[in-house]
Biotite code that builds the C-alpha atoms (Angstrom):
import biotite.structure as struc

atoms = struc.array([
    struc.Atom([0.000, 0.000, 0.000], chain_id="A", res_id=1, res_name="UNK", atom_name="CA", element="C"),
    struc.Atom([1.372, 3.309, -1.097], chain_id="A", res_id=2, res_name="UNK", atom_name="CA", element="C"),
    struc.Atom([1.424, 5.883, 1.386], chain_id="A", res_id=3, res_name="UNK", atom_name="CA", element="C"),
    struc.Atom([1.801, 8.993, -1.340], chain_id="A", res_id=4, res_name="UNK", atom_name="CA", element="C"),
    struc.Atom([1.073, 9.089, -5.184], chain_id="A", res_id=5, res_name="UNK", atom_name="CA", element="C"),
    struc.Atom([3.652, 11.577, -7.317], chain_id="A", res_id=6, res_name="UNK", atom_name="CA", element="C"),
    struc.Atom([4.779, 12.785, -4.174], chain_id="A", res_id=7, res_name="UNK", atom_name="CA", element="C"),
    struc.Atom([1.117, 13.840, -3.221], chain_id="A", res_id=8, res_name="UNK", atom_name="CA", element="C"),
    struc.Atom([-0.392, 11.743, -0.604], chain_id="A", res_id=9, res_name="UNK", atom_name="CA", element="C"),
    struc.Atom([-2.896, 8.765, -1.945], chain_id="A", res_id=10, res_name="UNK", atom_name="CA", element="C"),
    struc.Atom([-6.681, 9.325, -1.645], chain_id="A", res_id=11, res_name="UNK", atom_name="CA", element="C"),
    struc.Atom([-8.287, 7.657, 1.541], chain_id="A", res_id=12, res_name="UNK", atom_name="CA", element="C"),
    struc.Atom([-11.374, 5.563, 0.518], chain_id="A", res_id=13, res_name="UNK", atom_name="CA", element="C"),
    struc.Atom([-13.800, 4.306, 2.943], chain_id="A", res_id=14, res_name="UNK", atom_name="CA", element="C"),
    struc.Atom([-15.038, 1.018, 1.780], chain_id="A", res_id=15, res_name="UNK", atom_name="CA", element="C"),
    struc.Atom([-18.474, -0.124, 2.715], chain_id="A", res_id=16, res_name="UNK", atom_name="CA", element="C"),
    struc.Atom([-19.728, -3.960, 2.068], chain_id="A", res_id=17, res_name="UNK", atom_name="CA", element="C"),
    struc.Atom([-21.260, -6.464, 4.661], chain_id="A", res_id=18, res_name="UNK", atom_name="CA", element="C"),
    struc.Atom([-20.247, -9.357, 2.711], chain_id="A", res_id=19, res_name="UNK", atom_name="CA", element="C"),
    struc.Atom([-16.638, -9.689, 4.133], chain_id="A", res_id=20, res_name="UNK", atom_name="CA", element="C"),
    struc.Atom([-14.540, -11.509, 0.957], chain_id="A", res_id=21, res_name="UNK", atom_name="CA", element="C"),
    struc.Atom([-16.189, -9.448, -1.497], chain_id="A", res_id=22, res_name="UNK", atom_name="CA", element="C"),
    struc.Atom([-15.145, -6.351, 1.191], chain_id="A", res_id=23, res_name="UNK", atom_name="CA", element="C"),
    struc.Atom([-11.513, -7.529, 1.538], chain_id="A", res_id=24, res_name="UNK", atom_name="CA", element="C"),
    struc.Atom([-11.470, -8.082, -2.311], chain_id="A", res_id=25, res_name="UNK", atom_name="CA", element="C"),
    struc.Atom([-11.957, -4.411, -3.330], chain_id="A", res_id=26, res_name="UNK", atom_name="CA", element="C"),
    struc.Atom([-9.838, -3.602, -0.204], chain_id="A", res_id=27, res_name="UNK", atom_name="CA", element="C"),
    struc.Atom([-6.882, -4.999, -1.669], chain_id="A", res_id=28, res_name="UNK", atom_name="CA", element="C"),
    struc.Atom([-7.548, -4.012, -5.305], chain_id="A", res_id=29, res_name="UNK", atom_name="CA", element="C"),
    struc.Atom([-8.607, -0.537, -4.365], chain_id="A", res_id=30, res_name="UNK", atom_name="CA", element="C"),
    struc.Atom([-4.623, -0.645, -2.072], chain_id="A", res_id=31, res_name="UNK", atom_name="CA", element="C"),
    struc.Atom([-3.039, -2.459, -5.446], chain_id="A", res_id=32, res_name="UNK", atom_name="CA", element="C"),
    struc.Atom([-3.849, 0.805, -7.057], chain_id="A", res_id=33, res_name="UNK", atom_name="CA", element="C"),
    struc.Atom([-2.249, 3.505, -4.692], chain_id="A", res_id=34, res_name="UNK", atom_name="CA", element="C"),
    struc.Atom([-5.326, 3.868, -2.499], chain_id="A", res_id=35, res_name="UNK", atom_name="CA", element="C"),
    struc.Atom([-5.148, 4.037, 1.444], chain_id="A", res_id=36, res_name="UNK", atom_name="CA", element="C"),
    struc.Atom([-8.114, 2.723, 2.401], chain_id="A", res_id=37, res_name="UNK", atom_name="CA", element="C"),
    struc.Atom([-10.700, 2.207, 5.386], chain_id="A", res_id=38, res_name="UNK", atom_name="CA", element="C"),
    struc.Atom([-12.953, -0.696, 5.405], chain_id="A", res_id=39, res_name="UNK", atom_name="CA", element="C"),
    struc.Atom([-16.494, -0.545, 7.200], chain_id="A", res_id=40, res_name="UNK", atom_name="CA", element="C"),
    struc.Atom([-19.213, -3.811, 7.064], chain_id="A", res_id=41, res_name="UNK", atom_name="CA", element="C"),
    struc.Atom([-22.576, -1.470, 7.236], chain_id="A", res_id=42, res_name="UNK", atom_name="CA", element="C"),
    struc.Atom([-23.768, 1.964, 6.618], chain_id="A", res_id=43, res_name="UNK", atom_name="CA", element="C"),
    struc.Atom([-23.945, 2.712, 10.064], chain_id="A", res_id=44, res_name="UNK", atom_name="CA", element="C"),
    struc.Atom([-19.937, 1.427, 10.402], chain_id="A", res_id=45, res_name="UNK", atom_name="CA", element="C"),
    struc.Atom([-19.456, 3.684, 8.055], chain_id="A", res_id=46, res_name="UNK", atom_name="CA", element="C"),
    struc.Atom([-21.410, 6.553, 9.194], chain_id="A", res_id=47, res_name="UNK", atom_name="CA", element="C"),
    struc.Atom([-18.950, 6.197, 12.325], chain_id="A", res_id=48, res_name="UNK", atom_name="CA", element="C"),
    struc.Atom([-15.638, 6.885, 10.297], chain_id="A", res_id=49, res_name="UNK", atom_name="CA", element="C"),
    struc.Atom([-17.022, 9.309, 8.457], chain_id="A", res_id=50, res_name="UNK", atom_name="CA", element="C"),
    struc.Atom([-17.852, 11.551, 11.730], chain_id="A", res_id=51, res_name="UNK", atom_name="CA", element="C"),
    struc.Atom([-14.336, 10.899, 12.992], chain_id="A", res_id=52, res_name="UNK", atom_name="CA", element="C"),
    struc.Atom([-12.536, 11.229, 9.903], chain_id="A", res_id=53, res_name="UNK", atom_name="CA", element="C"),
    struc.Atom([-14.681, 12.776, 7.020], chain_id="A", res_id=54, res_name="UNK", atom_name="CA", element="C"),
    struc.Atom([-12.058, 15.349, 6.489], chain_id="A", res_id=55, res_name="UNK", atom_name="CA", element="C"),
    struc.Atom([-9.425, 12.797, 5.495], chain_id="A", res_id=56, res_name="UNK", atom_name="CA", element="C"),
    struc.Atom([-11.804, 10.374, 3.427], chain_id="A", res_id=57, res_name="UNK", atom_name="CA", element="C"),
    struc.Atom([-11.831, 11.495, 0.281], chain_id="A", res_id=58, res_name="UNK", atom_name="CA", element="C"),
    struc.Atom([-14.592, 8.575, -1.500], chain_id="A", res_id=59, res_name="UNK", atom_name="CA", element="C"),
    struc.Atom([-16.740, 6.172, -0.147], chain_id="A", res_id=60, res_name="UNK", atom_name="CA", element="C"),
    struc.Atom([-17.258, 2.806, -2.587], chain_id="A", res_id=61, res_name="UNK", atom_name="CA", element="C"),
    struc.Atom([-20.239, 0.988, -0.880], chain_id="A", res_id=62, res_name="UNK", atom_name="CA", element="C"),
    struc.Atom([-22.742, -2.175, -2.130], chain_id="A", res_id=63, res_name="UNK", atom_name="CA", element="C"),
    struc.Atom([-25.892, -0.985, -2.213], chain_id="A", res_id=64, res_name="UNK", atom_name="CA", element="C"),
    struc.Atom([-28.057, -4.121, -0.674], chain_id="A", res_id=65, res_name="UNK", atom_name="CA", element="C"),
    struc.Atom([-26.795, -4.182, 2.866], chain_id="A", res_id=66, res_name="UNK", atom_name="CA", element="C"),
    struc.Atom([-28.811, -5.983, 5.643], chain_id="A", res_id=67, res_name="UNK", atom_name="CA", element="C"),
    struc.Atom([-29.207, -3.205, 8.390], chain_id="A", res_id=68, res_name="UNK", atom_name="CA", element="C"),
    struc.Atom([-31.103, 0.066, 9.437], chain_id="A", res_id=69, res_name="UNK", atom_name="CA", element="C"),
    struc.Atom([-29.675, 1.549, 6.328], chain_id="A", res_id=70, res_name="UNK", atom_name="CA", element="C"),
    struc.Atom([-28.697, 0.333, 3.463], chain_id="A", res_id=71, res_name="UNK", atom_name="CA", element="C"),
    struc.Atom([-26.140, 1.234, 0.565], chain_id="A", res_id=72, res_name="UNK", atom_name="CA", element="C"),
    struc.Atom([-28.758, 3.766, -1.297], chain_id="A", res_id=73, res_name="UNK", atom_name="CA", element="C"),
    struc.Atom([-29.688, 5.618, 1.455], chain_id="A", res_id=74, res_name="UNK", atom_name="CA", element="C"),
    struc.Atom([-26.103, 5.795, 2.708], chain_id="A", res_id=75, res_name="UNK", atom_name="CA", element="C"),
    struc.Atom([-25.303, 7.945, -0.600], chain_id="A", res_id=76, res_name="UNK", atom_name="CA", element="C"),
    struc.Atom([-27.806, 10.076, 0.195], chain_id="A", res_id=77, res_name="UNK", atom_name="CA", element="C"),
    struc.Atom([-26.696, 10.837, 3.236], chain_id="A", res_id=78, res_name="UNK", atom_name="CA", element="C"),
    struc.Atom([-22.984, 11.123, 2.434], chain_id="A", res_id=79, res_name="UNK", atom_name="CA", element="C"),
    struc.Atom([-24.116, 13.717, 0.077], chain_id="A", res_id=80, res_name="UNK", atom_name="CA", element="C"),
    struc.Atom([-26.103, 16.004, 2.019], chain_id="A", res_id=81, res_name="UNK", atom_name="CA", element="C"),
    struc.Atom([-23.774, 15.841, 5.215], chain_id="A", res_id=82, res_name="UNK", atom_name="CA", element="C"),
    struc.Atom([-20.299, 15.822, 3.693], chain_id="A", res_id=83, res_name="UNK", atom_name="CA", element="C"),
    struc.Atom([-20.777, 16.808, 0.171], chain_id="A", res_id=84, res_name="UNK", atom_name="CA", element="C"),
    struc.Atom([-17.418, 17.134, -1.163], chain_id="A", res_id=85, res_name="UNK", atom_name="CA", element="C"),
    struc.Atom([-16.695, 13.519, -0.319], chain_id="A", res_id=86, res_name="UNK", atom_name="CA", element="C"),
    struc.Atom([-16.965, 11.123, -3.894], chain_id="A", res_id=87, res_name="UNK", atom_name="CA", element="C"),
    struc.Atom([-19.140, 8.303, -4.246], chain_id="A", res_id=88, res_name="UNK", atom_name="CA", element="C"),
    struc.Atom([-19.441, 4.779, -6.587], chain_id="A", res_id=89, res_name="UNK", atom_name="CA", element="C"),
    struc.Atom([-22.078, 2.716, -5.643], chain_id="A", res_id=90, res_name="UNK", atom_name="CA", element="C"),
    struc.Atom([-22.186, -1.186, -6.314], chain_id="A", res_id=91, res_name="UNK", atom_name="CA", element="C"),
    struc.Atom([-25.059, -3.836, -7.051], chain_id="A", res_id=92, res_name="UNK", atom_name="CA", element="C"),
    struc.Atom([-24.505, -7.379, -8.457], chain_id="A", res_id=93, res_name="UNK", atom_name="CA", element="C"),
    struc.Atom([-29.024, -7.388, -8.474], chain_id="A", res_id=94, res_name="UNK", atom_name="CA", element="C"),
    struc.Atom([-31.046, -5.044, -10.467], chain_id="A", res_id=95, res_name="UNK", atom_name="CA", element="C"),
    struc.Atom([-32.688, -2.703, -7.792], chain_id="A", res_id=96, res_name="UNK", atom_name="CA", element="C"),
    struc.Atom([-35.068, 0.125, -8.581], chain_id="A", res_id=97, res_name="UNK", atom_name="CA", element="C"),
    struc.Atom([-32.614, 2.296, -6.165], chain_id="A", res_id=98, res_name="UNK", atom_name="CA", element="C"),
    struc.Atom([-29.336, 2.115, -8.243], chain_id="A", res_id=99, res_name="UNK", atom_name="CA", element="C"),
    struc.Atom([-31.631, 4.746, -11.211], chain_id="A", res_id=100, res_name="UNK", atom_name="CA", element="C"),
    struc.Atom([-32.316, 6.737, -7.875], chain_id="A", res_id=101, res_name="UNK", atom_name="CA", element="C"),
    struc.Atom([-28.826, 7.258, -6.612], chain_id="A", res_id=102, res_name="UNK", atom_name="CA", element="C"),
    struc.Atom([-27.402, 11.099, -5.610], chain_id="A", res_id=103, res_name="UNK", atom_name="CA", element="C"),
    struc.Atom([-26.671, 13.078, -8.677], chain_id="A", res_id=104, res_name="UNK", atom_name="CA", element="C"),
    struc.Atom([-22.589, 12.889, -8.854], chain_id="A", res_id=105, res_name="UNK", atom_name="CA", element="C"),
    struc.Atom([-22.758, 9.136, -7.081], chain_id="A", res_id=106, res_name="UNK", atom_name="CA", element="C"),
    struc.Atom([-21.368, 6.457, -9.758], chain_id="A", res_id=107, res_name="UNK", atom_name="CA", element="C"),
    struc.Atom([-22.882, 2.849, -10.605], chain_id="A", res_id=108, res_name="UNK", atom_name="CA", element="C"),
    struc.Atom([-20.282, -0.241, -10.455], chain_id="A", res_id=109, res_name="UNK", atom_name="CA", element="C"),
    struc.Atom([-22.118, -2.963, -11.774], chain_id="A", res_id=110, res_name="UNK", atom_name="CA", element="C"),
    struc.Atom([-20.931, -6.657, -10.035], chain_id="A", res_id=111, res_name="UNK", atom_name="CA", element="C"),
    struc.Atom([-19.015, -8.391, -10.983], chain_id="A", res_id=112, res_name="UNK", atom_name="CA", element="C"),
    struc.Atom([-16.564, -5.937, -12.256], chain_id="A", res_id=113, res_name="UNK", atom_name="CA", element="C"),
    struc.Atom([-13.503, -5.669, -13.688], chain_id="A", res_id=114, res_name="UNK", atom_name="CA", element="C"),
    struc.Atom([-10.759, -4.601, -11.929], chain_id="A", res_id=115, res_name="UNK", atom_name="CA", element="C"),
    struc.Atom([-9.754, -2.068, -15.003], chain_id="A", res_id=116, res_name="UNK", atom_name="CA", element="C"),
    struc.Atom([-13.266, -0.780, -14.598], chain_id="A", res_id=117, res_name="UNK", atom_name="CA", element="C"),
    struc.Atom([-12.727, -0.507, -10.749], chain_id="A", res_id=118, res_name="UNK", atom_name="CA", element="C"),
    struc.Atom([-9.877, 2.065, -11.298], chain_id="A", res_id=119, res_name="UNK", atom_name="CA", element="C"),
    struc.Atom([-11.740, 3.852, -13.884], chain_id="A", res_id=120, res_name="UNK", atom_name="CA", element="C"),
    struc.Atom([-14.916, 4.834, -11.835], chain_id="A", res_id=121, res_name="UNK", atom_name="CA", element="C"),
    struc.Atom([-12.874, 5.315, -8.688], chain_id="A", res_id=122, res_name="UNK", atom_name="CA", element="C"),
    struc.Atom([-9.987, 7.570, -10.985], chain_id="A", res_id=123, res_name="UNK", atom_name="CA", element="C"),
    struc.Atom([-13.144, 9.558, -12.745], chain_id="A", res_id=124, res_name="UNK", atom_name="CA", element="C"),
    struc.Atom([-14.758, 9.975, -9.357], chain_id="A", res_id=125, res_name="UNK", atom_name="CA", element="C"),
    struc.Atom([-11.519, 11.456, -7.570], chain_id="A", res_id=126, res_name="UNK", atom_name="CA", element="C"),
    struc.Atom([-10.932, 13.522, -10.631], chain_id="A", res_id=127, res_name="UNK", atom_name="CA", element="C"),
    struc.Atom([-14.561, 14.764, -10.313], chain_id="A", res_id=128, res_name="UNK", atom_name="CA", element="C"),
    struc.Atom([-14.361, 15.495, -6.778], chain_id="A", res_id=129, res_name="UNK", atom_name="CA", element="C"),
    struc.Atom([-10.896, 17.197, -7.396], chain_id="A", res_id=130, res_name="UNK", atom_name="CA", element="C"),
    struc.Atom([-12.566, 19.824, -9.999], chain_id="A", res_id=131, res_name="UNK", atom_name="CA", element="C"),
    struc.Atom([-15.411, 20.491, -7.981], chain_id="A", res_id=132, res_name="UNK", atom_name="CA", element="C"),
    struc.Atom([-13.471, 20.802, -4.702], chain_id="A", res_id=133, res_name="UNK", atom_name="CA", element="C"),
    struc.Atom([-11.193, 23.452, -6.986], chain_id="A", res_id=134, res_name="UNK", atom_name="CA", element="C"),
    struc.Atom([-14.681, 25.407, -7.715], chain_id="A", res_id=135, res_name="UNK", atom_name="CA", element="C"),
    struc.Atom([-16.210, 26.206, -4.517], chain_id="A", res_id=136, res_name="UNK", atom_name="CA", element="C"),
    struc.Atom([-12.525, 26.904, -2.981], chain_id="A", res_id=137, res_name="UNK", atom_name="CA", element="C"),
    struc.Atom([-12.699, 29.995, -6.168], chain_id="A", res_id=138, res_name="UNK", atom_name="CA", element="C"),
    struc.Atom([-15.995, 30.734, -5.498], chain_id="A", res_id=139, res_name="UNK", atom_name="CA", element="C"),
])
């Protein structure tokens, strides 16, 4: 795991999946690419790290069928309205009616995925998130 990118320090992503292989497998491909990361089994987990730490996490990648109080979907939402300059990518191996419903700005994985098209999303969503975080610091 790479503690800094081109001398700039990697991305923190807060990874959110009860299922815990499928959670440890993005873990270590999300680390293979430069990534620090922080893992979290539910929403609420994850709603936890982001109140302690939501100024270093930069994205949260989370499933979007979670067993819980909250699931995946409504974790977006939240993530958006209460720490909007953090990224999102949302993943679903089932169709669900909530993945057309997602936060504008939130990205859709589909499962299984690639690992090539795991960087991509993650890359486009950290660029994204770097533009817009450039615009409201001019304006």
């Amino acid at each position: 795991m790479g503690d800094q990118h081109n001398g700039v320090p990697a991305c923190l992503i807060l990874v959110v999946e009860d299922e815990p292989s499928v959670r440890q497998f993005a873990v270590d491909a999300l680390e293979g690419f430069g990534y620090r990361t922080l893992a979290a089994a539910s929403a609420v987990e994850a709603l936890e790290h982001l109140a302690q730490r939501s100024s270093d996490i930069d994205l949260v990648f989370t499933d979007v069928n979670m067993p819980g109080e909250m699931d995946g979907a409504e974790l977006t939402f939240t993530v958006r309205s209460r720490w909007p300059t953090i990224g999102l990518v949302a993943v679903s191996g089932y169709f669900d009616p909530k993945v057309s419903r997602l936060p504008i700005g939130c990205a859709f994985l589909a499962k299984p995925y690639r690992l090539s098209e795991l960087q991509l999303i993650i890359d486009q969503q950290l660029g994204f998130l770097g533009s817009a975080r450039a615009a409201s610091q001019r304006g």
